[in-house]
Every structure is written in C-alpha cells, then in structure tokens.
mmCIF file of the N, C-alpha and C atoms, coordinates in Angstrom:
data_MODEL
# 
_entry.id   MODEL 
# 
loop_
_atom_site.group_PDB 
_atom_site.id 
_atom_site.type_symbol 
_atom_site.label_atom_id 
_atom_site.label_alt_id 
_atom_site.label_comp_id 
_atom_site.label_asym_id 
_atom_site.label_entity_id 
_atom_site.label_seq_id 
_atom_site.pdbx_PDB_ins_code 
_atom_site.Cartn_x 
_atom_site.Cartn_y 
_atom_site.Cartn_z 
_atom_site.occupancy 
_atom_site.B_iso_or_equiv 
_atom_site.pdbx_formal_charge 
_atom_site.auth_seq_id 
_atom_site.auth_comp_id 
_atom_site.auth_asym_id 
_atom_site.auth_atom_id 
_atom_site.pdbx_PDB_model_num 
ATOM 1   N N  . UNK A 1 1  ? 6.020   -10.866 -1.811  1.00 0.00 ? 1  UNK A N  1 
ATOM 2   C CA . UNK A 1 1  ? 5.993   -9.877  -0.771  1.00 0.00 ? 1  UNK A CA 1 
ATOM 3   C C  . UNK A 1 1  ? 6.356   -10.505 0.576   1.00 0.00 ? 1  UNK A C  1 
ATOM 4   N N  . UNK A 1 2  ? 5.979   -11.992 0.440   1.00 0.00 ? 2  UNK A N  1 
ATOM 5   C CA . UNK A 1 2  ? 6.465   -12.289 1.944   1.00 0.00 ? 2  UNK A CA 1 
ATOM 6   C C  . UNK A 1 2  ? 7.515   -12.641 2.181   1.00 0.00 ? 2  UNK A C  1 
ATOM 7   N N  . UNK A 1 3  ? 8.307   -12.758 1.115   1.00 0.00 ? 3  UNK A N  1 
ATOM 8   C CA . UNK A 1 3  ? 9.708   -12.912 1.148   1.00 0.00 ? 3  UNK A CA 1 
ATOM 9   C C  . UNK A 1 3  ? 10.333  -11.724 1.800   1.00 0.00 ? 3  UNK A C  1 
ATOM 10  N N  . UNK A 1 4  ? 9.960   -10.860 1.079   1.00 0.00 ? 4  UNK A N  1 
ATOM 11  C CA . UNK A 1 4  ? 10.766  -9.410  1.020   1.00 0.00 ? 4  UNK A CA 1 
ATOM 12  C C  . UNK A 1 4  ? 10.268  -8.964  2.765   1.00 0.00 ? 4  UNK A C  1 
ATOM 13  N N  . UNK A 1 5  ? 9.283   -9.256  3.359   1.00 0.00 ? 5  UNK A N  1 
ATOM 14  C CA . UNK A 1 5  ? 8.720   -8.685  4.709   1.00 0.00 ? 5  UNK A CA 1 
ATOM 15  C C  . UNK A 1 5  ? 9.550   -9.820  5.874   1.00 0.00 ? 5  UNK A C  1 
ATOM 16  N N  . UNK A 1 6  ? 9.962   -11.329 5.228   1.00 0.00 ? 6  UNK A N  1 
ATOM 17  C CA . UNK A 1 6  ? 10.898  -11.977 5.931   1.00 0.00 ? 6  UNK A CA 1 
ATOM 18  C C  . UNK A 1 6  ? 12.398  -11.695 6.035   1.00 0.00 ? 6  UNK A C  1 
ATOM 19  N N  . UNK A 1 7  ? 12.995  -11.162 4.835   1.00 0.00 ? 7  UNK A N  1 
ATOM 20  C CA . UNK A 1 7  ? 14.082  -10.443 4.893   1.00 0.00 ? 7  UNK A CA 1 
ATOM 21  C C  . UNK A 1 7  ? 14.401  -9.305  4.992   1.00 0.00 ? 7  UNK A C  1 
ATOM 22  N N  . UNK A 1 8  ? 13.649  -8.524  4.315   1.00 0.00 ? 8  UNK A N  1 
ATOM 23  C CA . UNK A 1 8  ? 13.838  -6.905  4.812   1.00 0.00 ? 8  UNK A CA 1 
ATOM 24  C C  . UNK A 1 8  ? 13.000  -6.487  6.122   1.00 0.00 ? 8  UNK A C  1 
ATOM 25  N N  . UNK A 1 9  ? 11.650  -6.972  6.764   1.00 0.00 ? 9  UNK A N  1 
ATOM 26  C CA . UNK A 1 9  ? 11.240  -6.808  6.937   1.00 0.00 ? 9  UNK A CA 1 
ATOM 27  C C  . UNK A 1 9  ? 9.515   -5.577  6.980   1.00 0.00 ? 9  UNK A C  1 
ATOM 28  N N  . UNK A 1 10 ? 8.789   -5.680  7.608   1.00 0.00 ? 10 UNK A N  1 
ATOM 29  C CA . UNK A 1 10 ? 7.800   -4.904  7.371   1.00 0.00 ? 10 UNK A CA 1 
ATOM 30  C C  . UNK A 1 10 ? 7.589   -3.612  6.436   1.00 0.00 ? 10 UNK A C  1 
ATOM 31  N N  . UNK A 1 11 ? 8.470   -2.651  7.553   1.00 0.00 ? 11 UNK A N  1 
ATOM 32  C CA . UNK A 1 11 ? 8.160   -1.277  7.360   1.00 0.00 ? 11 UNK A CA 1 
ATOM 33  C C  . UNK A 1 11 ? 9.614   -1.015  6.345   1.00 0.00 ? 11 UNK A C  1 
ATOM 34  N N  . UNK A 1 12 ? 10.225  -2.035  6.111   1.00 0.00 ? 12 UNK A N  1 
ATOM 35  C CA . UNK A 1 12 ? 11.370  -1.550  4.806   1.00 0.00 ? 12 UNK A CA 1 
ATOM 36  C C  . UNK A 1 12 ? 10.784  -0.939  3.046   1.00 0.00 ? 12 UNK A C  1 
ATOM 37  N N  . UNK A 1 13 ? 11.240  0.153   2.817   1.00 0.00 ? 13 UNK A N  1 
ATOM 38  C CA . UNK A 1 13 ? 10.896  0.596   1.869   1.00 0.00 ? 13 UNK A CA 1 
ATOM 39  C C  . UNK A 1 13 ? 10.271  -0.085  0.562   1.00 0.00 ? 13 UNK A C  1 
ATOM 40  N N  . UNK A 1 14 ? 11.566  -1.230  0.399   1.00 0.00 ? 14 UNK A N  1 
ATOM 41  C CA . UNK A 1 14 ? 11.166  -1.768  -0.924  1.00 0.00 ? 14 UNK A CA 1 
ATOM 42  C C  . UNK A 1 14 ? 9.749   -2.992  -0.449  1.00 0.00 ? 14 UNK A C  1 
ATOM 43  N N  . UNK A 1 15 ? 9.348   -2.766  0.834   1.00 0.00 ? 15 UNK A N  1 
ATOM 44  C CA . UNK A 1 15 ? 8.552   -4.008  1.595   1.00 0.00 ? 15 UNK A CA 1 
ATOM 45  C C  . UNK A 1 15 ? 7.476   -3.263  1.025   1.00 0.00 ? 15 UNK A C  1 
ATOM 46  N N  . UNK A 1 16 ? 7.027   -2.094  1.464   1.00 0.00 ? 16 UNK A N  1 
ATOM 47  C CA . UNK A 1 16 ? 6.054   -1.186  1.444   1.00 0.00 ? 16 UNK A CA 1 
ATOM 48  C C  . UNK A 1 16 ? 5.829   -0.547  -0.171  1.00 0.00 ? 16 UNK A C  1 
ATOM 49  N N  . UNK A 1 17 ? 7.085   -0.916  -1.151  1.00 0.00 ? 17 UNK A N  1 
ATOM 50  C CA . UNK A 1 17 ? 6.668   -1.019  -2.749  1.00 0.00 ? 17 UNK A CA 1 
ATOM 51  C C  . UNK A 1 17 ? 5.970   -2.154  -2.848  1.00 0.00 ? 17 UNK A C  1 
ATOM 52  N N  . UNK A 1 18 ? 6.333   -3.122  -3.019  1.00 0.00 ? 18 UNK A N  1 
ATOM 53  C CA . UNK A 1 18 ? 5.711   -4.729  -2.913  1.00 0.00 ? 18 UNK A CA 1 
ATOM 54  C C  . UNK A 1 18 ? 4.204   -4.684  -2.523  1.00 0.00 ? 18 UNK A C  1 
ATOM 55  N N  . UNK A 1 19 ? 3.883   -3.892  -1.442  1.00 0.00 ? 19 UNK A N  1 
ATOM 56  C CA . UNK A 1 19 ? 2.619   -3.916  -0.386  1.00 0.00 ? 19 UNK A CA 1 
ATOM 57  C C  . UNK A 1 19 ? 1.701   -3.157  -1.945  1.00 0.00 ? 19 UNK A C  1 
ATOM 58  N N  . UNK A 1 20 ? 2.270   -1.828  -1.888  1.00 0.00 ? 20 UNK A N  1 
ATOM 59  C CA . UNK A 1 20 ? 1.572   -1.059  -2.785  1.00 0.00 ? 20 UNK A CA 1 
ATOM 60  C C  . UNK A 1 20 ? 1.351   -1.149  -4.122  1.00 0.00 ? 20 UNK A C  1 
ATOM 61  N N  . UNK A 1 21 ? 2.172   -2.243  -4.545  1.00 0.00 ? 21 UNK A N  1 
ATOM 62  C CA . UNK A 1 21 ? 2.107   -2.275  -6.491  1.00 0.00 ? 21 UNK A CA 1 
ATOM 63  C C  . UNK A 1 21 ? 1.016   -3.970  -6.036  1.00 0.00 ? 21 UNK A C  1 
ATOM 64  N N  . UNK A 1 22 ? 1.182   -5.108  -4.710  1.00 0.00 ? 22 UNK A N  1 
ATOM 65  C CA . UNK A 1 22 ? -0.212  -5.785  -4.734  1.00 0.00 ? 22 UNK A CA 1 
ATOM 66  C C  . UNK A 1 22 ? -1.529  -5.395  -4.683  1.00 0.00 ? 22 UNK A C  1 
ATOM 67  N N  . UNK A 1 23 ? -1.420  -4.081  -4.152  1.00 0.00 ? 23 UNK A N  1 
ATOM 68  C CA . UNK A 1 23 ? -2.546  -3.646  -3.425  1.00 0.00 ? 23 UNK A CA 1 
ATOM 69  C C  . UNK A 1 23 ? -3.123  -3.276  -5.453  1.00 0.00 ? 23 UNK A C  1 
ATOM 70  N N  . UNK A 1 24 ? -2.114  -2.431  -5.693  1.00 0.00 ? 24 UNK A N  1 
ATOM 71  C CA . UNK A 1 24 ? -2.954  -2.081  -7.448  1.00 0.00 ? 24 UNK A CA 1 
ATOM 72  C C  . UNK A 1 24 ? -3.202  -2.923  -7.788  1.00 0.00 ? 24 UNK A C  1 
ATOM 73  N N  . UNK A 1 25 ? -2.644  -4.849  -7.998  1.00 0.00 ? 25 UNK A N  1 
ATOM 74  C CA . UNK A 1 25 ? -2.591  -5.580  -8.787  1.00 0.00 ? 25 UNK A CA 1 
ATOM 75  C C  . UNK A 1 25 ? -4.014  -5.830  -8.040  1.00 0.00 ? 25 UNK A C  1 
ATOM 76  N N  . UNK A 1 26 ? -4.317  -5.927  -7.302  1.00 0.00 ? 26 UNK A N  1 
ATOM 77  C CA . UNK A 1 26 ? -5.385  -6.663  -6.409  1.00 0.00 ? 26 UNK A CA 1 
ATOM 78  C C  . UNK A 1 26 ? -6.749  -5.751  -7.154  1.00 0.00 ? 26 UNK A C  1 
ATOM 79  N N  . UNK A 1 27 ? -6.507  -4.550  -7.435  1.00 0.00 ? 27 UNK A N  1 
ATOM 80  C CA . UNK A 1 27 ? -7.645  -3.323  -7.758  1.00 0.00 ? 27 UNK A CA 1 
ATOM 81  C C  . UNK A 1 27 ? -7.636  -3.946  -9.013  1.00 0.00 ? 27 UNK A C  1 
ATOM 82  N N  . UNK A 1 28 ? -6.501  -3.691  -10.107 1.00 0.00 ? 28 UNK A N  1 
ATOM 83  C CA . UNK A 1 28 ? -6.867  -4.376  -11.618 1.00 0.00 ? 28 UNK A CA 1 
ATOM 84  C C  . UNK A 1 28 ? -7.308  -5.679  -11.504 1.00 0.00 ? 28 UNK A C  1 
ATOM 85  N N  . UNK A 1 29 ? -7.595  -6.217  -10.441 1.00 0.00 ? 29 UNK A N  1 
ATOM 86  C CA . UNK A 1 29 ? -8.515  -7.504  -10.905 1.00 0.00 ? 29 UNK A CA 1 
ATOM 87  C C  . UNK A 1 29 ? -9.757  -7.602  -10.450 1.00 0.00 ? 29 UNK A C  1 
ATOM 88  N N  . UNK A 1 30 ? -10.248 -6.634  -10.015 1.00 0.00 ? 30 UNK A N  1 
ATOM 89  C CA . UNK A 1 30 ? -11.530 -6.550  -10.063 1.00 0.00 ? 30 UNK A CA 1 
ATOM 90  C C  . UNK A 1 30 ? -11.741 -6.947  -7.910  1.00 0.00 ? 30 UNK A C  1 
ATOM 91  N N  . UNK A 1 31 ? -10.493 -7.110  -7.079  1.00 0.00 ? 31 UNK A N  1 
ATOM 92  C CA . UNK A 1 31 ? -11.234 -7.238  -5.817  1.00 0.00 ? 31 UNK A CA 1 
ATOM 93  C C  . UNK A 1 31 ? -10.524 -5.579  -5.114  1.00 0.00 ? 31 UNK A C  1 
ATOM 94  N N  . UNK A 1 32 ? -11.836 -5.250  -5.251  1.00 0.00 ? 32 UNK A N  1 
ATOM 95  C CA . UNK A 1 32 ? -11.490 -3.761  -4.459  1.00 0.00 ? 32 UNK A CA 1 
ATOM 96  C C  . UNK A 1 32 ? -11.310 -4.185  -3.078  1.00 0.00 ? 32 UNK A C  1 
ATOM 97  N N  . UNK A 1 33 ? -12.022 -4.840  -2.558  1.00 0.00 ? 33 UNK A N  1 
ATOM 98  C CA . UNK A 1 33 ? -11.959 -4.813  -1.224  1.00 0.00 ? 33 UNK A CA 1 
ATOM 99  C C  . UNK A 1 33 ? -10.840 -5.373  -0.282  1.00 0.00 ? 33 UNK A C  1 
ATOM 100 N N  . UNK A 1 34 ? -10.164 -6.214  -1.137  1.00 0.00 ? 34 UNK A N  1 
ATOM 101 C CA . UNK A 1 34 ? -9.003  -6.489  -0.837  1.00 0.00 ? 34 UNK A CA 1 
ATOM 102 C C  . UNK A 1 34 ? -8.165  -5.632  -1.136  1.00 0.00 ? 34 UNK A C  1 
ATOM 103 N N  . UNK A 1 35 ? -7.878  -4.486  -2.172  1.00 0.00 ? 35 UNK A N  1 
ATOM 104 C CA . UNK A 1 35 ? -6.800  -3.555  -2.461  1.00 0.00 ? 35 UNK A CA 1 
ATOM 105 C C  . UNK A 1 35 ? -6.996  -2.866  -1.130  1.00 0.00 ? 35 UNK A C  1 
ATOM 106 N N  . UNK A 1 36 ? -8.374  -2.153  -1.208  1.00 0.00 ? 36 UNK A N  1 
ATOM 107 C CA . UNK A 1 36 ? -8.432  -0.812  -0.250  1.00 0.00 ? 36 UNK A CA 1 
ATOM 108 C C  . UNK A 1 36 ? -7.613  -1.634  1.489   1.00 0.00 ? 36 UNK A C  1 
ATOM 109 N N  . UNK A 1 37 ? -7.999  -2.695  1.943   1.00 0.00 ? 37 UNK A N  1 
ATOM 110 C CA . UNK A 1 37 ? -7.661  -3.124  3.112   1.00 0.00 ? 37 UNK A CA 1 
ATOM 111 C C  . UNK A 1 37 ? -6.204  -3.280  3.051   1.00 0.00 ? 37 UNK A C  1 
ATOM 112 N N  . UNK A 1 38 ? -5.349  -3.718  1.901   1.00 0.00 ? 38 UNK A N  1 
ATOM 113 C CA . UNK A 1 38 ? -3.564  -4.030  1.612   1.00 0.00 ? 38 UNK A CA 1 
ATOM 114 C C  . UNK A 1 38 ? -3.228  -2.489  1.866   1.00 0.00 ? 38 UNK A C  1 
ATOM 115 N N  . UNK A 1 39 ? -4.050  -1.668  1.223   1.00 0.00 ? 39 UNK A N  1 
ATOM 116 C CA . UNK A 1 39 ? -3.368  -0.054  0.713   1.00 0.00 ? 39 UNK A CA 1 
ATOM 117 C C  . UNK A 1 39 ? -3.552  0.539   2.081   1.00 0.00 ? 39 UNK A C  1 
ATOM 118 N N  . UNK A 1 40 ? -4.615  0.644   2.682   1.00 0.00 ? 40 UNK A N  1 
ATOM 119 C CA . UNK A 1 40 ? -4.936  0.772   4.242   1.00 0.00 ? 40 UNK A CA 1 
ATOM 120 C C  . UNK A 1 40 ? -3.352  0.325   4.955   1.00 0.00 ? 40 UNK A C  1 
ATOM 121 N N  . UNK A 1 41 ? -3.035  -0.815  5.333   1.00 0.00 ? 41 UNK A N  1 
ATOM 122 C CA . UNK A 1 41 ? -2.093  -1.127  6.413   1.00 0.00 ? 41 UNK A CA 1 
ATOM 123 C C  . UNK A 1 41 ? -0.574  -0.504  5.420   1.00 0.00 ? 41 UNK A C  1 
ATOM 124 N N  . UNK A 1 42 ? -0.789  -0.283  4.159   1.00 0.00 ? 42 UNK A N  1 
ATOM 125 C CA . UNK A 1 42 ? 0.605   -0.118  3.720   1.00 0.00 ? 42 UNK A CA 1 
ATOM 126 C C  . UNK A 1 42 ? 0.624   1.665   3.580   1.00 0.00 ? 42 UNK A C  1 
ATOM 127 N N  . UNK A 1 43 ? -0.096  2.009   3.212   1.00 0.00 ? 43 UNK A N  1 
ATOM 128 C CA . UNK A 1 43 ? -0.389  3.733   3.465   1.00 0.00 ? 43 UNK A CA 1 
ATOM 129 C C  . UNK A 1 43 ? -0.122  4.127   5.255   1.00 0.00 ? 43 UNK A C  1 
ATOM 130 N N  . UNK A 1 44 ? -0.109  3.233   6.170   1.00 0.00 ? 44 UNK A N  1 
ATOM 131 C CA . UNK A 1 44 ? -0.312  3.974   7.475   1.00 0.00 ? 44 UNK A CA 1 
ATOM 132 C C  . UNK A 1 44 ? 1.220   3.110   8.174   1.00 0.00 ? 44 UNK A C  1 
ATOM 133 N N  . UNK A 1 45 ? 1.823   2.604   7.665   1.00 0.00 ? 45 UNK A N  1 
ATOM 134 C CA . UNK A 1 45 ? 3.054   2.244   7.762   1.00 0.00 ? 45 UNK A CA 1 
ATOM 135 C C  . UNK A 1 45 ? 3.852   2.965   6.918   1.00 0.00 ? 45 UNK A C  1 
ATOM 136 N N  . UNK A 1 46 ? 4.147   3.388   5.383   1.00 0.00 ? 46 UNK A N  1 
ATOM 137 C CA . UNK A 1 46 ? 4.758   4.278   4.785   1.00 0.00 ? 46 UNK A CA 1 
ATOM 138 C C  . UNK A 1 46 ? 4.335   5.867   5.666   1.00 0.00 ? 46 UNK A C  1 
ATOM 139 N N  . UNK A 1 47 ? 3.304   6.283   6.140   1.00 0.00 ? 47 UNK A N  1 
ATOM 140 C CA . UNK A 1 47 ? 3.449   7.145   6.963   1.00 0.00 ? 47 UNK A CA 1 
ATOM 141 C C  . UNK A 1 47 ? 4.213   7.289   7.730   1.00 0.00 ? 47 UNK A C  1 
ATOM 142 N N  . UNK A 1 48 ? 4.436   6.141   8.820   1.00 0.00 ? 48 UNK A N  1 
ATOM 143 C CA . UNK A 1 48 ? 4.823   6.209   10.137  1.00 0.00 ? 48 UNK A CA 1 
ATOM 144 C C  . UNK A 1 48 ? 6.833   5.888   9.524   1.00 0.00 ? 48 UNK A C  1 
ATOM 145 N N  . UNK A 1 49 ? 6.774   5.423   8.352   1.00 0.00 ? 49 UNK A N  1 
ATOM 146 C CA . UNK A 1 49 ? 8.570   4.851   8.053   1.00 0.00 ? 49 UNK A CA 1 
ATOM 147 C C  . UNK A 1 49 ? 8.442   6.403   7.261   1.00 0.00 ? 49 UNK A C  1 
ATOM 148 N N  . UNK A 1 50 ? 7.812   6.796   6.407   1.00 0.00 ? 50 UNK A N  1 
ATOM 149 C CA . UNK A 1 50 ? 8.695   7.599   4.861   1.00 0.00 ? 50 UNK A CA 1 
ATOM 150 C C  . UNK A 1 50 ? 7.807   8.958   5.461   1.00 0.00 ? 50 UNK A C  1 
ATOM 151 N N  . UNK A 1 51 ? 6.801   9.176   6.532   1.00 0.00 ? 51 UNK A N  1 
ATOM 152 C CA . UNK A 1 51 ? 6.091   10.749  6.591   1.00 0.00 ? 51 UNK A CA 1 
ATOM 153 C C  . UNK A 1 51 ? 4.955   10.907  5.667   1.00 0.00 ? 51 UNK A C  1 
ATOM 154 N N  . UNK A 1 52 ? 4.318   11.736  6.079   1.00 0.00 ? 52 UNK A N  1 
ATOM 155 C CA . UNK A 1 52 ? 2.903   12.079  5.200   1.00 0.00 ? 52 UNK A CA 1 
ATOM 156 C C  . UNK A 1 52 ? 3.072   12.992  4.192   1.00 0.00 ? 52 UNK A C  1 
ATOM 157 N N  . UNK A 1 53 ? 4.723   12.860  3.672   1.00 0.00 ? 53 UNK A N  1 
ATOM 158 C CA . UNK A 1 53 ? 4.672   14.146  2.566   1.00 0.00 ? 53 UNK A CA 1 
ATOM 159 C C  . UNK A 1 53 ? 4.924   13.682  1.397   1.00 0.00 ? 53 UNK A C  1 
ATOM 160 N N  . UNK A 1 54 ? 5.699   12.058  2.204   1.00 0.00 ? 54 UNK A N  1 
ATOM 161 C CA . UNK A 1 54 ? 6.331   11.716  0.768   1.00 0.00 ? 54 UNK A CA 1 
ATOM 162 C C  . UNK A 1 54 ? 6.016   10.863  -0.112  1.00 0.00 ? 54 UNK A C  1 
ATOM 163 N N  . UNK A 1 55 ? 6.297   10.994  -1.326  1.00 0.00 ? 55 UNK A N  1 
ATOM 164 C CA . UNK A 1 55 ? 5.728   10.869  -2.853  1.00 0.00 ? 55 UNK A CA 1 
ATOM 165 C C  . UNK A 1 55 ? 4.747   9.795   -2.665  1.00 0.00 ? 55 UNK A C  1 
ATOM 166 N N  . UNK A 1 56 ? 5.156   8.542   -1.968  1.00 0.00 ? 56 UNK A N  1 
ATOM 167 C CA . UNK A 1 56 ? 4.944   7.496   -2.141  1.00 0.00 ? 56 UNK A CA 1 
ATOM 168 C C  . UNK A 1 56 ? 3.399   7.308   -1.090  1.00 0.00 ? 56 UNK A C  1 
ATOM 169 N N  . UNK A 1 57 ? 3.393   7.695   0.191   1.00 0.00 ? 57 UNK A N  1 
ATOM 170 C CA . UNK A 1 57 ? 2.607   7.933   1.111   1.00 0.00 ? 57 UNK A CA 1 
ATOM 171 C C  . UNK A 1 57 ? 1.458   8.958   0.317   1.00 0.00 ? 57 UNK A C  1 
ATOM 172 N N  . UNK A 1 58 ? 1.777   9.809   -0.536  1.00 0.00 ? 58 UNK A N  1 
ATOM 173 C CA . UNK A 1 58 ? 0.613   10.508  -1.437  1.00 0.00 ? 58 UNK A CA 1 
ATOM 174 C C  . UNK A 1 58 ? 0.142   9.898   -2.298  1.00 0.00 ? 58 UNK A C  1 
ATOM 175 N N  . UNK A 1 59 ? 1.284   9.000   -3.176  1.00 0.00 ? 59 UNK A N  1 
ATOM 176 C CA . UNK A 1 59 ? 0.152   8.271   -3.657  1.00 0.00 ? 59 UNK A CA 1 
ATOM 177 C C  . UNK A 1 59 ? -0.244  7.175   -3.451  1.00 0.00 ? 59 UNK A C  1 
ATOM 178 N N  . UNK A 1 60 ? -0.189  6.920   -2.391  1.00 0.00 ? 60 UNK A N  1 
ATOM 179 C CA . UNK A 1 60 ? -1.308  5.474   -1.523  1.00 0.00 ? 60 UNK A CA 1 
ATOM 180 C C  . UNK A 1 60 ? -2.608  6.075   -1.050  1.00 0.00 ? 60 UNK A C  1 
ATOM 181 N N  . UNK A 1 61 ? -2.072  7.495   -0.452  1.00 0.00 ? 61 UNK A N  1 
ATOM 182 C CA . UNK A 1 61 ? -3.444  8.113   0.034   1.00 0.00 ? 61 UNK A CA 1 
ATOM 183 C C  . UNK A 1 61 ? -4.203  8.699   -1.228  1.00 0.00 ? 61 UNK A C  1 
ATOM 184 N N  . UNK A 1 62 ? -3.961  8.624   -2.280  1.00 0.00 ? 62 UNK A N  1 
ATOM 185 C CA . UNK A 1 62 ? -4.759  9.507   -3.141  1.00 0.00 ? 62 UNK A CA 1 
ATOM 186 C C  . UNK A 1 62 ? -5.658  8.068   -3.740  1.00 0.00 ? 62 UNK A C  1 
ATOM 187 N N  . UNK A 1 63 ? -4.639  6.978   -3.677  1.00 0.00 ? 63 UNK A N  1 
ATOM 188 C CA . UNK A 1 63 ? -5.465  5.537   -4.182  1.00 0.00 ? 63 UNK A CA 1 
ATOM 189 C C  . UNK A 1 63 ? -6.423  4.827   -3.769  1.00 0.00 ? 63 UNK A C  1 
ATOM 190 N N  . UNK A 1 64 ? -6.073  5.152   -2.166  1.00 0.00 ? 64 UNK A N  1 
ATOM 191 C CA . UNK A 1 64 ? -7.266  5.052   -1.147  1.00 0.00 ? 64 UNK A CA 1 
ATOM 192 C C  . UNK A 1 64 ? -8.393  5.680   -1.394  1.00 0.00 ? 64 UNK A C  1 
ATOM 193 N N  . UNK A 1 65 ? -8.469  7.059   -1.356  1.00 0.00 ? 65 UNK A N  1 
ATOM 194 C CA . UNK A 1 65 ? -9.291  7.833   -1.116  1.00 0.00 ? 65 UNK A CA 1 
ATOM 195 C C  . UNK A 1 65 ? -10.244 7.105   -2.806  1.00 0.00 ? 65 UNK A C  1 
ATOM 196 N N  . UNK A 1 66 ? -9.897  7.274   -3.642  1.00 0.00 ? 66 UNK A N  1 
ATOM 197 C CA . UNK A 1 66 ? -10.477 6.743   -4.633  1.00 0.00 ? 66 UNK A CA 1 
ATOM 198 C C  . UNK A 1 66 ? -10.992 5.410   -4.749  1.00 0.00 ? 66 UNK A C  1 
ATOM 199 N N  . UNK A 1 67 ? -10.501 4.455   -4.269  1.00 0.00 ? 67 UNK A N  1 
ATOM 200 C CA . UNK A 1 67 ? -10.772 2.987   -4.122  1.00 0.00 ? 67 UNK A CA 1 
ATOM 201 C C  . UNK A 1 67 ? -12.158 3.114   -3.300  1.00 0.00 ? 67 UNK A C  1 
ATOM 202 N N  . UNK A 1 68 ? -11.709 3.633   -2.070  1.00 0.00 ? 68 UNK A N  1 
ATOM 203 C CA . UNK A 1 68 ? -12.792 3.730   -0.936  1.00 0.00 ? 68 UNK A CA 1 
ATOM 204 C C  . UNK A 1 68 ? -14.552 3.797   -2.133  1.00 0.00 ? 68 UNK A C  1 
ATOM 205 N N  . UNK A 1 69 ? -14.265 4.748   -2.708  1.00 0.00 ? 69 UNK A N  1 
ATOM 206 C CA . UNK A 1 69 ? -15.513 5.474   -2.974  1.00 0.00 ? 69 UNK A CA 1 
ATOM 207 C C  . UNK A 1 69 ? -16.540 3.925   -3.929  1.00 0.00 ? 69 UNK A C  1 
ATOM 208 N N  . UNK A 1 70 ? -15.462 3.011   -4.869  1.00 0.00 ? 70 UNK A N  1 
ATOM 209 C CA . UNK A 1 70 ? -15.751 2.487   -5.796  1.00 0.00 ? 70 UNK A CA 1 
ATOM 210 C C  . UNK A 1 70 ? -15.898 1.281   -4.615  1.00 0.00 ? 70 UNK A C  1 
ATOM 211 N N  . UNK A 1 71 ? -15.833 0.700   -3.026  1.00 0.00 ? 71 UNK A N  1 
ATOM 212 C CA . UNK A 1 71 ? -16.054 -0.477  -2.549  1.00 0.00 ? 71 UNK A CA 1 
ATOM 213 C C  . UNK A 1 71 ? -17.664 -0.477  -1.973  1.00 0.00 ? 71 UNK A C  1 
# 
C-alpha cells in the first residue's frame, strides 16, 4: 500500500482499494482496532475522492458501522 500511496498517491482510487482490502485483512486477523481506524481514514477519503453514493464508499461505511460495534 505504500508503494501504491508513493506513486499513485493518497486519495487515488486503486490507493483507497489497497487501504480497504488491509483494513479487511487487518479484521480477518483478529485486530479490530486497527481495521476500524485504516477503514475510518479510507472511508472519509473515498468520500471526499469517489462521493457518499458510491459502491465502494458504501461498502466501507457499512464495514465500519459493523466493526465499530464488535471493538
């Protein structure tokens, strides 16, 4: 991922896939608290780059909202 945030930078799409498939990998291993905080800064940046409608921004916020409950 830090490759991809050194060359594409931050708020680049495939940056903000990277952000969001660590943030799951981080949940399947058992540290929630690290997913919910990755999914946090990458959910409110896919907002502000891709909008609050789209696919991807829904499902960060729907992962959140669920993570939250289980930290």
């Amino acid at each position: 991922m830090e490759t991809r945030k050194r060359v594409l930078g931050d708020e680049h799409p495939s940056t903000l896939t990277s952000m969001a498939n660590l943030a799951y990998t981080f949940k399947n291993q058992g540290d929630v608290d690290r997913a919910v905080s990755l999914m946090q800064d990458c959910y409110k940046r896919q907002v502000e780059v891709l909008g609050p409608r789209h696919p991807d921004a829904i499902s960060s916020r729907e992962a959140l909202s669920a993570w939250r409950l289980e930290a």
